[in-house]
N, C-alpha and C positions, 0 to 999 in steps of 0.2 A: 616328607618335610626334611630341612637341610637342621644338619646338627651344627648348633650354636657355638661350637667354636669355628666355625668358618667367618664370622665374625668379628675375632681378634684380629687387631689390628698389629701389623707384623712391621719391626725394628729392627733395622740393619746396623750394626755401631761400624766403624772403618775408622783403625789408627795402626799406627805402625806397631814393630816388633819388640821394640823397646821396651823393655818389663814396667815403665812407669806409666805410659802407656796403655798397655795391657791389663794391667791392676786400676788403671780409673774406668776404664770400660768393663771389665767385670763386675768392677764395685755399684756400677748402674744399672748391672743387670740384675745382680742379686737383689736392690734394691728395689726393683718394680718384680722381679718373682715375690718377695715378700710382702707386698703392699695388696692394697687393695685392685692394684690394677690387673692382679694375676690373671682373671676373668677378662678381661681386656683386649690384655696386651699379648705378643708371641716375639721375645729380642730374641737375637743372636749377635755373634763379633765374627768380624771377618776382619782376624786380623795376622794371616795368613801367611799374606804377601810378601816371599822374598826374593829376593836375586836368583834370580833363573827359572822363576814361576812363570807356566802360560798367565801373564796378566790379566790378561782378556778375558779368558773362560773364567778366570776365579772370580774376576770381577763382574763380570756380566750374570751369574746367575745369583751374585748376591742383591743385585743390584735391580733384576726383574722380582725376585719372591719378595721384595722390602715395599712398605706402602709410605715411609718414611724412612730417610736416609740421615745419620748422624755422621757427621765425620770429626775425629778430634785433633783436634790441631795442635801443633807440635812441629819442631824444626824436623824431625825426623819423618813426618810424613810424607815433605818434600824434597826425598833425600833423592828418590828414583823419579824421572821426568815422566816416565809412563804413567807413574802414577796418578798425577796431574793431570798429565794427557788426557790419559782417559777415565777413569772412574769419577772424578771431582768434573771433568765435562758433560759427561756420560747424565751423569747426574743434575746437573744444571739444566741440560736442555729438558730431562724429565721435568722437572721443576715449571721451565716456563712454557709447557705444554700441559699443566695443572694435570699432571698424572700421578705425580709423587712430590712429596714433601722434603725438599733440603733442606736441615737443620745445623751448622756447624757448630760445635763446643770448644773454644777458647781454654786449652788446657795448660798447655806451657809457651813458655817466653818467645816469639818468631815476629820478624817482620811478615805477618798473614799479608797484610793492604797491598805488596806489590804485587800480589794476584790477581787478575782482570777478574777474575770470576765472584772474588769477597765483596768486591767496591761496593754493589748496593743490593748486598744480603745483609738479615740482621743475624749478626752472630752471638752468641748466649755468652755471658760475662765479656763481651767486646772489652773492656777498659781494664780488667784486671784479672789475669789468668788464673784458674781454677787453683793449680798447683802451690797460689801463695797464700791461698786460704788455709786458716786457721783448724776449724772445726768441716770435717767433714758432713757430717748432719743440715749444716748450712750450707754446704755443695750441693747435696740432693734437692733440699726445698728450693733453692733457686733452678735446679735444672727440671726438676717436677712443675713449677710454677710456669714456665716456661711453656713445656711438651703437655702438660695436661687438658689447656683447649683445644688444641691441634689433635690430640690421643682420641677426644670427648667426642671432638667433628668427626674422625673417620670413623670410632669404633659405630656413631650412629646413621653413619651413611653404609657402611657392611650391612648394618640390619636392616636399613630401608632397601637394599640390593638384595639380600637375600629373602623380604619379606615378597617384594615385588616378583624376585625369583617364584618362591614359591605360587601366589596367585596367577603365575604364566602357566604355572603346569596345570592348577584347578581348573581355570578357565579356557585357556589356548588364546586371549583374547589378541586378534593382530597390533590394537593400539597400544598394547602394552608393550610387548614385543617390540615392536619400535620404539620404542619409548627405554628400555633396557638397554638395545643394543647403541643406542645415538649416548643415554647420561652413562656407560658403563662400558666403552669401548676397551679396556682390559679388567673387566668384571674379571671375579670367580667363574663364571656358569656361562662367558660367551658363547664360548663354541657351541653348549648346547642348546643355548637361546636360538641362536643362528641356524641350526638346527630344523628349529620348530616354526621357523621365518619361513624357511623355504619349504617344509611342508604343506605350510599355509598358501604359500605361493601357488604350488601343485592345484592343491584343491581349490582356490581363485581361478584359477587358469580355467580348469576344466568348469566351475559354475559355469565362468562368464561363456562357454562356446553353450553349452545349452541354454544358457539364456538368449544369444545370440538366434539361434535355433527355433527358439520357443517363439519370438518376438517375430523374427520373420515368415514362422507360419500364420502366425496370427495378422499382421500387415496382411498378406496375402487372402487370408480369409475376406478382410474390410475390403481389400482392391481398390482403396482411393488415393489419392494424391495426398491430400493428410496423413494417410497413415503411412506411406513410404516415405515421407518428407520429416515424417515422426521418427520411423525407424533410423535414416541417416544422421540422425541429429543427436540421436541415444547413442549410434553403435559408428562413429565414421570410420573406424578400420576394418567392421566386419565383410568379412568377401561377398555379402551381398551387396554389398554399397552400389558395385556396377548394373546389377540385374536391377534395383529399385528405382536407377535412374534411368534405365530403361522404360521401365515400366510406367515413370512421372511420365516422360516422354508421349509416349503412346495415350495415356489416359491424356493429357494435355492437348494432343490433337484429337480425339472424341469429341472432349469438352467443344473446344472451338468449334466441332461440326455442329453439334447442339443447339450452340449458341448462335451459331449461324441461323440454324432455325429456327430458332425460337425467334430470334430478332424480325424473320421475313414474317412469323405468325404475327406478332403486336405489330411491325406496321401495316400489315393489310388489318388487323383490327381498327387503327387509329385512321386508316384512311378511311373507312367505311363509315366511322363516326363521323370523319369529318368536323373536330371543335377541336378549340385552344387547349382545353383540360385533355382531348385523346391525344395530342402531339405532345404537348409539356408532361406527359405519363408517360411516352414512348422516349423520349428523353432522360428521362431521370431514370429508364430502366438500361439504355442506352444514349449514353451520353456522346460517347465517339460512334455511334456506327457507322454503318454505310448511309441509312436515308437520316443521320443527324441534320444535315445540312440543308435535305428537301423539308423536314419537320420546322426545322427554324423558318423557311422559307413561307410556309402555307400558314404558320402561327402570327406571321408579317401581314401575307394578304389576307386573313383572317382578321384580321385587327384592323385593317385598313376598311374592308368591307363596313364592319361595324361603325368606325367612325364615318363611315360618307354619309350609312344610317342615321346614325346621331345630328349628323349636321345638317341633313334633310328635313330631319323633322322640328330642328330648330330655328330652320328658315322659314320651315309652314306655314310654325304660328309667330314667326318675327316679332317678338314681344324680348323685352331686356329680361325677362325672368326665365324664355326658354332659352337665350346666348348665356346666359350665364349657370344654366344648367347643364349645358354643353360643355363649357369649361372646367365644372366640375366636378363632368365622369371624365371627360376628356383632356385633361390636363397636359398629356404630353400629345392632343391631335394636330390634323394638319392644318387643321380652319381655324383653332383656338385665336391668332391673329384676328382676324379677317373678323371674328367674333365680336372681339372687342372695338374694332372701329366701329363696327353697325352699331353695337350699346352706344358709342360714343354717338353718332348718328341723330340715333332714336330722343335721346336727350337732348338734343339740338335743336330736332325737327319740336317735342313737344312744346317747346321754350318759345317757336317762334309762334305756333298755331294759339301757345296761350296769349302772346301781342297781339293778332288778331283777335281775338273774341275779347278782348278787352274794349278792342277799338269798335267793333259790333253794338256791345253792350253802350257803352257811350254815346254811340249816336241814336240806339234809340230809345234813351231817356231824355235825350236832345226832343228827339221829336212826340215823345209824349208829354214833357214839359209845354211843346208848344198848342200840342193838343188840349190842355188842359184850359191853357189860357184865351185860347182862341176860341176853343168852342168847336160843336160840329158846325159843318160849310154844307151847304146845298147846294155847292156850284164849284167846278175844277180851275185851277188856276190855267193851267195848261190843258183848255179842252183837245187840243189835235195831236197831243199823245196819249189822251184821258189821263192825266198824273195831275198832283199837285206839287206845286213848290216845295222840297225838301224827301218827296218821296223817291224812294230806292231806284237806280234804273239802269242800264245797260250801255255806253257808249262805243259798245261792239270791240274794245280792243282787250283781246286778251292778257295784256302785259299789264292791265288795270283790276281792280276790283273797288266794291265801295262807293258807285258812280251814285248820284244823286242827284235829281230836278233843281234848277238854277233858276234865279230870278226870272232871267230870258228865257225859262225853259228848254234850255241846253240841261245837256248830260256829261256832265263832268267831273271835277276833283275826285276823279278816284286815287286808288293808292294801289302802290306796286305790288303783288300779291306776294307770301313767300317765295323763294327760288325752290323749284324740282329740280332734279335728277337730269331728270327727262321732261323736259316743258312738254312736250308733244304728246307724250300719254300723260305726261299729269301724274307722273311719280316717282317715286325714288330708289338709289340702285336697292334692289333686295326685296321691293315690293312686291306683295303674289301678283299672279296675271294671269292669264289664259292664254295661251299658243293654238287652241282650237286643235289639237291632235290630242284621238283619243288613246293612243298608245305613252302618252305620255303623261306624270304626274308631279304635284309641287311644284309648278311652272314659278319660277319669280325672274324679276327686272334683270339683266346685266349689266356690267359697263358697258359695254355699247349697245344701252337701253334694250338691245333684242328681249323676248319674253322665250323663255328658254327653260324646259324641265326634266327630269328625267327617265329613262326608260320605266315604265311602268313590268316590275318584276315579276314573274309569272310563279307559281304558289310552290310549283317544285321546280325548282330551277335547273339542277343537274336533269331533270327529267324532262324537262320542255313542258312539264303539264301542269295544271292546278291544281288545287284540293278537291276533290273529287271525280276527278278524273277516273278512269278505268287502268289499272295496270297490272304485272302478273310478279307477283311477291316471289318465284320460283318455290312454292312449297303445295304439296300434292295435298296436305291438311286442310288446306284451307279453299273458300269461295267465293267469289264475287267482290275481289281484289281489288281497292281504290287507294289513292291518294289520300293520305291522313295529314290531319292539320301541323304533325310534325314531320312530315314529309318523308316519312315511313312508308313502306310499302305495306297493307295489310289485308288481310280479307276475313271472312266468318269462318269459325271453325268448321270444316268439312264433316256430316255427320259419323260413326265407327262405324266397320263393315261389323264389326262383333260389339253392337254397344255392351252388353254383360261384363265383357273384357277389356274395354276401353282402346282396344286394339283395331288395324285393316289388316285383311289377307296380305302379306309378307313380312308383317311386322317381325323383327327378333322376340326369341318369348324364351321361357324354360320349361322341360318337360318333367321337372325334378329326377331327374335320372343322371346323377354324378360320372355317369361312362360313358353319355354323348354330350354334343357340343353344336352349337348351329343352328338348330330350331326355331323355324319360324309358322306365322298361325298358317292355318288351311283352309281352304275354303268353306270348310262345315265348320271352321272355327278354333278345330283342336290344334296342339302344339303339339306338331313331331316332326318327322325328318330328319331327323341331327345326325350328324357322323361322330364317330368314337375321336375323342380327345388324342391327341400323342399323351404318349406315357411320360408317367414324371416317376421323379427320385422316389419322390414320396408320397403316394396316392391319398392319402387319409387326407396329410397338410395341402394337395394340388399343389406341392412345392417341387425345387429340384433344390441338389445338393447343394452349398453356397451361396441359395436365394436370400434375401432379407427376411426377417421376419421379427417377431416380438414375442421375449419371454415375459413380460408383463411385468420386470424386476426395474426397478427406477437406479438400483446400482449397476445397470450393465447398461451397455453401450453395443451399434456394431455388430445386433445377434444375426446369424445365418446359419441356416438349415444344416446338420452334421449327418456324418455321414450316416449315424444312427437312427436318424429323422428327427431328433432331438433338438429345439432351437435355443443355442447358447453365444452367448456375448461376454464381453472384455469388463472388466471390472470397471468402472467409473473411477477416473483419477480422483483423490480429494485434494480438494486447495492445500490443507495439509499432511502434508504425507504421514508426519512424526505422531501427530495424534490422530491423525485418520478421521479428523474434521474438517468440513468447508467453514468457507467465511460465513460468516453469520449462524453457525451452529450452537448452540446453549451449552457453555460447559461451567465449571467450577473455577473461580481465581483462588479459591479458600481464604477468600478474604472476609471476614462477617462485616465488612464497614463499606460491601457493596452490594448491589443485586441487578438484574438482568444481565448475569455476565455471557457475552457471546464471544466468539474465534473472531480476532481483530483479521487485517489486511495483512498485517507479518506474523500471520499464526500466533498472537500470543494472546492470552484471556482473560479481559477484563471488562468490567463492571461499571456502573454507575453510580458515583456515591451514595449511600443511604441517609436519609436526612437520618439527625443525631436526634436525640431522645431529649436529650437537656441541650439546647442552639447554644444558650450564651454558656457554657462552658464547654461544648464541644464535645461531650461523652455522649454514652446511651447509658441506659439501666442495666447496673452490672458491673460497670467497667471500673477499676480498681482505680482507690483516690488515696487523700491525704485528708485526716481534718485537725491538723496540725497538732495532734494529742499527742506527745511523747509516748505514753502509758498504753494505745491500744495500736493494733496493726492489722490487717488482712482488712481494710476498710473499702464500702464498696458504693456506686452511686445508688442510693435511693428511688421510690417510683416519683418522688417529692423533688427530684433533683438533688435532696440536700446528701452530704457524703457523712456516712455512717456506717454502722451496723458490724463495726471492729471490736477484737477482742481483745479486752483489758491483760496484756503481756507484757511482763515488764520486760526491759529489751536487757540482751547480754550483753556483757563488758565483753568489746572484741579482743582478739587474743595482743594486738598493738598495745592497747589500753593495757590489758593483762601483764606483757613485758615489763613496760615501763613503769607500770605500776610495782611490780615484783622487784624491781632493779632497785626503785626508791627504797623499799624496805632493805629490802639487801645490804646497799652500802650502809643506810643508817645503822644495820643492824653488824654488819663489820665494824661501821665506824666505833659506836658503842663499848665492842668487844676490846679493842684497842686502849679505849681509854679507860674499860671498867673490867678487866678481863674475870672476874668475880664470879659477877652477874649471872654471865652463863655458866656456868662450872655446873658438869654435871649432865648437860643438855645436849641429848648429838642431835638429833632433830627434832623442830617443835614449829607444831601445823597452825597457823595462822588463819581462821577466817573473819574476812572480813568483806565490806560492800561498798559501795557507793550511793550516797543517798540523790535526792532530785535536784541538790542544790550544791551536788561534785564533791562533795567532802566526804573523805574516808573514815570509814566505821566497824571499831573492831568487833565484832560478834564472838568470838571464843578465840584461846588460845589451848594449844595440849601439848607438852602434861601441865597441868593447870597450876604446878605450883612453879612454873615459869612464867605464867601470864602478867603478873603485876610489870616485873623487868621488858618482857616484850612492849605489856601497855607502853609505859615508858619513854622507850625507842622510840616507838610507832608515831607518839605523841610529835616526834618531832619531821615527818616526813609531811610533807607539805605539797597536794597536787592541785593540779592546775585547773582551774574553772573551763573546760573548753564547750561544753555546749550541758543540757540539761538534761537528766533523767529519771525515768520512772525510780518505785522501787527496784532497788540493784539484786543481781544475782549474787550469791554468795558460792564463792571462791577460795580454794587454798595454796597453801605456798609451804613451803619446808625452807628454813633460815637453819644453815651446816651451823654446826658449835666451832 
């Protein structure tokens, strides 16, 4: 530990040779050796300086050991230009690089102000030089009054330098050290601060190359592109930096060959599949690759296929409930058009067939009205067509219907039929039809009335064959292979040459014998044949050295086989490092006015407020209150809510109260002695107690020596305090009133 006068705060006085001079700077010196500041402070006078002195040296090492500089001014200070020159510059510029303290003292009579250096320093008695002062006692307290915050500030930054000093050497701690040499750039103790900086440095130096070391065995252990891409990110000047990007390099084109494969593996899967869901999977696993563009491609005629589907079957049964079922799986199809004219159509056509059957119905209540009133006939009107007048009949022209027996028995006033499509067949475009080919199905009308349908699909179509068909699934398992209703290839399970074993003669099998490899059944069933394994690292794990493997710790990460046979892994990073918690980990906010506190997003811990015990006042049970009782205190909330359970203390007059209280007596009790100097005769000291009651008025409880009390009474009587707020019973206090 550093002894405590290193400390003191060190005084350089500077005036000339001149004995009046010389004698006020002594006179300041003895003045602070004799005071209280001796513990302090360290003056000296450097007042030295004469004609033919190295100026320089005398001045410059008075001028490094001072932590405040006094200079006293006086015509004769400035009698030598050196001196100016340098020691009063010297010193300035110390000044306004806040290293040392310039103080000038105004001693004797001089025009100071035509010195550039005075203009905007404050100088101590500036208006009236020391030397025309009277009483020297009021020289000192003005120049003490002056230098004693300034003495106050450095003597308590030496001891936060030196206490700081000290805790460098307990600790070695680097941020203090820093921290020393930046607020204390000519400390006492830099050099050997600086010291312990650069030993520190050493020993960084050399961590950081083993850590450097440790990290790149360990990358190397993982061998992935994360972990070298980790490591240059930690360490981007370590001289591995060039071998890790090597090493990305390399693992980078593996990867892609990989990936190569694995891409040719899913699309021969999704080909095989053959559906929108296997392509739109082989997409989103590969979205750029090489068959992205065949997959979009067959997702198109997939879709297309399905809508011709839909629209087939929408035309089949031609009804506006199945076009408009079409439209509403098929919303973006290619017939959705074409849909909606037929509905429009089919609406048209119904509209006009209900006009006919209207006109139907009409005429034949026409003719059962006439049947009514006529009566049956035994006889035909028109025997040589056998018809009667008004009976239904045929006038042979198609572009008629409606014809009816006429007076004349002609065949006549028919009526124009609706319009078709197609007069010729008698329908309209989109109506079924038959094409008489039996390869073909859902035949309906076209625009150019043809009767036209389509290829009738055969059940497995990539196969050329139907559903039941004979085919060969390529699997030796199986028997009697057909065509399945999802156009699978499948057959019956082929019976086991070993049913016991569920196995055929070459199946791979195990002979539980950990030293061969290979074994497959035999034709009596057993399992053997194997060849002996190549050797590994580590026989027991069937590992080799650097393989993957799992130590079953949920903190490690990255384990691989050591060279021990040992399977160890890298510590799990935590979210955060400082407390060595992840996010969402349970830890403590020490807050009691929360609970579920968990590790926030920026590592910090906190809670969910606790509902409060009492709502409308905002506390719990417990929590310290008020219940506005002057007389009791330590009060606390109740399980009732209500605030309570304090104890009756009467509160103390604080020592404010106490002053001012005192002072009132005081003067009364001077004033008193003035006008009755009697009174007291006799009395050096006499103990006053007294209180204050609840309602602030003063109460004297005893006086000693008691045959003073009446005259104190008295006095006392006449001290008048001030109502400021309310109190319990008061504390009782004393006071001593000098005779």
């Amino acid at each position: 530990m550093i002894n405590e006068t290193v400390t003191r705060v060190k005084i350089c006085l500077i005036s000339s040779t001149v004995d009046k001079d010389r004698n006020f700077s002594t006179a300041i010196q003895e003045y602070y050796s004799a005071s209280l500041y001796t513990s302090k402070v360290e003056i000296w006078r450097q007042d030295s300086i004469l004609a033919g002195d190295v100026i320089k040296e005398v001045s410059n090492d008075a001028i490094l050991r001072a932590d405040i500089i006094i200079p006293i001014i006086s015509i004769d200070l400035f009698k030598y230009d050196e001196t100016v020159e340098h020691i009063l510059l010297k010193a300035i510029d110390y000044k306004k690089s806040k290293i040392k303290e310039f103080i000038p003292l105004y001693f004797r009579t001089c025009d100071y102000k035509e010195f550039e250096i005075f203009k905007n320093l404050k100088v101590i008695s500036s208006s009236r030089p020391f030397d025309l002062w009277e009483n020297i006692d009021e020289v000192m307290k003005e120049v003490n009054q002056n230098l004693r915050p300034i003495i106050d500030f450095y003597h308590g930054n030496k001891k936060k330098e030196v206490g700081l000093y000290n805790t460098i050497l307990e600790t070695r701690d680097f941020k203090l050290v820093k921290n020393y040499l930046e607020s204390y750039p000519n400390g006492f103790f830099y050099n050997d601060v600086q010291k312990i900086y650069d030993e520190i440095e050493v020993q960084k130096k050399e961590s950081s190359q083993n850590i450097l070391r440790k990290d790149w065995e360990i990358a190397v252990k993982i061998n992935t592109i994360a972990s070298y891409e980790k490591y240059i990110q930690i360490h981007p000047d370590s001289p591995y930096v060039e071998e890790s990007r090597n090493r990305i390099k390399s693992l980078t084109y593996q990867d892609a060959i990989l990936k190569k494969e694995k891409e040719k593996q899913s699309w021969d899967e999704a080909v095989f599949i053959d559906s929108i869901d296997s392509y739109s999977a082989f997409l989103l696993d590969f979205p750029d690759g090489n068959y992205s563009k065949e997959a979009s491609v067959r997702i198109l005629k997939i879709r297309k296929s399905i809508d011709l589907s839909n629209w087939e079957r929408a035309c089949f049964e031609d009804t506006i409930e199945s076009y408009e079922h079409y439209i509403s799986i098929s919303s973006q199809g290619e017939y959705v058009k074409e849909a909606k004219e037929r509905i429009k159509n089919i609406r048209k056509k119904n509209k006009s067939d209900s006009s006919y059957f209207k006109y139907l119905i009409l005429i034949t209540v026409i003719i059962l009205f006439l049947f009514k009133f006529c009566g049956p006939c035994n006889y035909q009107d028109c025997p040589s067509i056998d018809k009667n007048i008004g009976d239904p009949c045929d006038d042979g022209n198609i572009n008629t219907m409606g014809e009816i027996v006429q007076r004349d028995c002609s065949c006549s006033v028919g009526v124009k039929p609706p319009n078709k499509d197609c007069p010729e067949a008698g329908k309209n475009f989109g109506d079924p039809c038959d094409d008489y080919n039996a390869n073909t199905i859902n035949e309906v009308i076209q625009r150019d009335c043809n009767c036209v349908g389509v290829a009738r699909a055969e059940d497995g179509a990539e196969e050329g064959k139907n559903i039941g068909d004979p085919y060969d699934d390529r699997n030796s398992a199986t028997i009697n292979d057909v065509i399945q209703r999802d156009r699978n290839r499948a057959g019956v399970a082929r019976a086991k040459d070993c049913i016991g074993k569920g196995k055929n003669f070459g199946d791979p099998c195990d002979d539980g014998n950990i030293n061969t490899m290979g074994e497959i059944v035999q034709r009596d069933c057993s399992c053997s044949v194997g060849v002996k394994p190549p050797n590994k690292d580590c026989p027991e794990a069937g590992k080799n050295f650097g393989d993957p493997c799992d130590d079953y710790n949920a903190n490690t990460i990255n384990e691989v086989i050591q060279r021990d046979c040992s399977c160890v892994g890298v510590a799990r990073a935590k979210d955060c490092a400082e407390e060595g918690k992840n996010i969402g980990d349970p830890c403590d906010d020490r807050n009691s006015a929360t609970i579920n506190d968990v590790i926030q997003r920026y590592c910090n811990c906190a809670g969910v407020a606790r509902a409060k015990d009492c709502i409308g006042k905002g506390k719990n049970f417990g929590d310290p209150c008020d219940d506005n009782n002057p007389c009791t205190n330590g009060e606390r909330i109740m399980t009732n809510c209500d605030c309570g359970g304090g104890d009756y203390t009467p509160r103390k007059i604080s020592d404010k109260q106490k002053t001012g209280i005192n002072n009132l007596i005081s003067d009364a009790w001077k004033k008193e002695l003035n006008t009755n100097p009697g009174d007291a005769q006799g009395y050096k000291n006499i103990e006053v107690q007294y209180s204050i009651d609840e309602n602030g008025n003063l109460r004297i409880d005893g006086v000693t020596p008691s045959n003073a009390s009446q005259s104190v009474k008295e006095v006392l009587k006449k001290v008048k305090i001030s109502k400021t707020e309310k109190r319990c019973d008061s504390q009782i206090v004393k006071i001593y009133l000098p005779n």
